[in-house]
TIDOTOR-874869 format. One line per field, with one value per residue (C-alpha): x negated, y negated, z; residue number from 1. Coordinates in nm, 3 decimals. Layout:
BEGIN
x [X/...] $
y [Y/...] $
z [Z/...] $
seq [NUM/...] $
***
This chain:
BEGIN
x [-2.313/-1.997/-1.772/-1.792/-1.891/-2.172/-2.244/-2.571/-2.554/-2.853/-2.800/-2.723/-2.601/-2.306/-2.077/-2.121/-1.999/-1.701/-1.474/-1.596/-1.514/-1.179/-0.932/-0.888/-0.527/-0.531/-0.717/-0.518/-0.184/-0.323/-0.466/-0.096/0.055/-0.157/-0.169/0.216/0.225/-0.053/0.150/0.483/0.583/0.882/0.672/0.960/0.861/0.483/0.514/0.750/0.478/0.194/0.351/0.537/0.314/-0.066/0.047/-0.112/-0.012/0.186/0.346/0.648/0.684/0.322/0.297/0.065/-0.012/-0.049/-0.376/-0.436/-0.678/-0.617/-0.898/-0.817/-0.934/-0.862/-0.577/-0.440/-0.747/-0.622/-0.394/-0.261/-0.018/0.243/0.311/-0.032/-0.099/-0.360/-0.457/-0.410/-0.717/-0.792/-1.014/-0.963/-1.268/-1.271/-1.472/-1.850/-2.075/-2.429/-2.759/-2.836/-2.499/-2.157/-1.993/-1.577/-1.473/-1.132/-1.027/-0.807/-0.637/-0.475/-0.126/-0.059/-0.453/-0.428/-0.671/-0.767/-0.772/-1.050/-1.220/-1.386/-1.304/-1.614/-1.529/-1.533/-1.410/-1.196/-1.028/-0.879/-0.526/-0.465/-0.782/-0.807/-1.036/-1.175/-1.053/-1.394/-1.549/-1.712/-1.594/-1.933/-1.870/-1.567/-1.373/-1.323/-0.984/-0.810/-1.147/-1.182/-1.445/-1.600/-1.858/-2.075/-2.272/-1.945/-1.998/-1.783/-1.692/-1.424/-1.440/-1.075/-1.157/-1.213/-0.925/-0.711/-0.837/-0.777/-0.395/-0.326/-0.485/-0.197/0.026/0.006] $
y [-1.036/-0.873/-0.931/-0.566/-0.415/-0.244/0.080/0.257/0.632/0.859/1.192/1.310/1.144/0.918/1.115/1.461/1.203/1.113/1.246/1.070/0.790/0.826/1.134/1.413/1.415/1.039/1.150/1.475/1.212/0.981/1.133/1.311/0.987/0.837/1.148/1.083/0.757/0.821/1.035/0.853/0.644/0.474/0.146/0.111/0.410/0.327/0.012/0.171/0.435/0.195/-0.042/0.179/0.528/0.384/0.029/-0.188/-0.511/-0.571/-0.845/-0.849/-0.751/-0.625/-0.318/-0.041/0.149/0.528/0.734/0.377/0.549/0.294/0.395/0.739/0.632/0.300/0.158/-0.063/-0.289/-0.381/-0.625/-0.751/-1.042/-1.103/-1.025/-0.892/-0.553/-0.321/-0.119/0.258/0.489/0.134/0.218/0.032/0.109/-0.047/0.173/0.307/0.567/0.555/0.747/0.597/0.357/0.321/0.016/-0.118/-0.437/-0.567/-0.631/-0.926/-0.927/-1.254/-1.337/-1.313/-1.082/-0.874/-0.584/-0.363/-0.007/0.214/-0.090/-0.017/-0.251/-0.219/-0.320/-0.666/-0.837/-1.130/-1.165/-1.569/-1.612/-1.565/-1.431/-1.142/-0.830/-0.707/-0.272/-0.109/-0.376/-0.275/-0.588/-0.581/-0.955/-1.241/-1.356/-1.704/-1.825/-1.841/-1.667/-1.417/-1.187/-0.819/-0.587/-0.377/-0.573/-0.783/-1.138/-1.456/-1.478/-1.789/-2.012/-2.187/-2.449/-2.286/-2.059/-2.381/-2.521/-2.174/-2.169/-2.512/-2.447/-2.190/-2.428/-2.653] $
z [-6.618/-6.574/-6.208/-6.052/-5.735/-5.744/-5.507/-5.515/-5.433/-5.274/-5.396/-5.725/-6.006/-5.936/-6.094/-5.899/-5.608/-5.780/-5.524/-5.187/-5.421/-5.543/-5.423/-5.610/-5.598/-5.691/-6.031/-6.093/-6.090/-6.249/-6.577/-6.585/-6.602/-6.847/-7.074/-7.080/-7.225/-7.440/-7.658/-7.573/-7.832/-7.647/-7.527/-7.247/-7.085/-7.113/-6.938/-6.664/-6.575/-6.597/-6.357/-6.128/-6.049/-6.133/-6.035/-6.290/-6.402/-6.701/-6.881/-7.032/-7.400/-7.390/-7.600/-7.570/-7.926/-7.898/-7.748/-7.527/-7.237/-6.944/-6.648/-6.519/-6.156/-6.073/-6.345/-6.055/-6.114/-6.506/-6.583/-6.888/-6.942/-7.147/-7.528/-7.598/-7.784/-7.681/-8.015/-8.060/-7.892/-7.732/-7.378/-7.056/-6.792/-6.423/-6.307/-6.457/-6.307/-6.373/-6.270/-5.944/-5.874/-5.953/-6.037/-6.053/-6.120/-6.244/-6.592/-6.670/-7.021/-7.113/-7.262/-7.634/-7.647/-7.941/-7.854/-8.229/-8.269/-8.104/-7.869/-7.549/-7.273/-6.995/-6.632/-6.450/-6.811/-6.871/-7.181/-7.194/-7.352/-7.725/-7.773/-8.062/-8.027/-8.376/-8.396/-8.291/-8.066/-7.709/-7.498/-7.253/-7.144/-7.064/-7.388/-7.392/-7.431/-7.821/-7.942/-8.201/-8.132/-8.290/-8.304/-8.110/-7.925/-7.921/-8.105/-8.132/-8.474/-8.449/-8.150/-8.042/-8.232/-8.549/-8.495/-8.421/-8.734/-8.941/-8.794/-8.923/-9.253/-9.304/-9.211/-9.494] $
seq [1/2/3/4/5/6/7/8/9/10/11/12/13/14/15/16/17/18/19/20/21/22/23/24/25/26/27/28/29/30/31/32/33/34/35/36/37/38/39/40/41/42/43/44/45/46/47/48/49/50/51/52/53/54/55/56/57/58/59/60/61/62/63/64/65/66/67/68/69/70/71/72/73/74/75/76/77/78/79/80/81/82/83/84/85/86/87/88/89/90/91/92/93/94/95/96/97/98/99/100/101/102/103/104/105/106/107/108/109/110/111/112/113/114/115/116/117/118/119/120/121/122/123/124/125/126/127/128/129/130/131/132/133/134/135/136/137/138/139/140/141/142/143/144/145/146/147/148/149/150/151/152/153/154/155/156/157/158/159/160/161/162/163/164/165/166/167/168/169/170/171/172] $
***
């Protein structure tokens, strides 16, 4: 199961009660932001906004391709570490709103991750160090560290071990 919070709601759907759970204002800023560095392509600049007006966590030299949808709500509960890439149209989710409940949980993203194109990250996810994400996979649980993984339900298909093993193959 994945680490979030969960909160069940009495009315309507979740989602009509979207703003007694997040301000407004908060949103409106934040999907600015993000729509910004979306369609920036100066990674600096991406990195800058990320960490300084939505206040999520960033390594150093971690580069975020184009049309990368960080959660529009709460972004200040991702983090990724250092030197990883996070693959173009790539989404980041902390937060989920469902029929009767909402749920947000926090989404850790290791150093040296390499995240493909058009992947789905799903709240209250871990993704260990050096860990690669096939393009097109819907990360739903943790990622164990040095793992390659893929699909939709997402699958291991290396472990560390084997991708230790593959490495040193190329070596020699």
């Amino acid at each position: 199961m994945r680490d979030t919070k969960r909160y069940r709601v009495e009315k309507d759907n979740s989602l009509w009660q979207i703003y007694e759970t997040v301000s407004f204002w908060k949103v409106m800023k934040n999907f600015i932001v993000i729509q910004l560095a979306r369609y920036s392509p100066f990674l600096s600049m991406k990195i800058w906004l990320y960490r300084n007006l939505l206040h999520m966590r960033v390594g150093k030299k971690t580069a975020f391709a184009l049309m990368v949808m960080p959660d529009v709500m709460f972004p200040e509960k991702i983090s990724v570490g250092t030197n990883s890439i996070i693959g173009y149209n790539t989404t980041i989710l902390a937060h989920e709103y469902l029929i009767s409940e909402y749920r947000i949980g926090e989404v850790s993203i290791g150093n040296n991750v390499m995240v493909g194109a058009n992947s789905t990250i799903l709240p209250g996810v871990t993704i260990g160090n050096n860990a690669i994400i096939s393009a097109g996979t819907l990360v739903h649980k943790d990622v164990p560290e040095g793992c390659f993984v893929g699909g939709n339900p997402m699958k291991i298909i290396y472990t560390k071990e084997v991708m230790e093993q593959r490495s040193m193959d190329d070596i020699f």
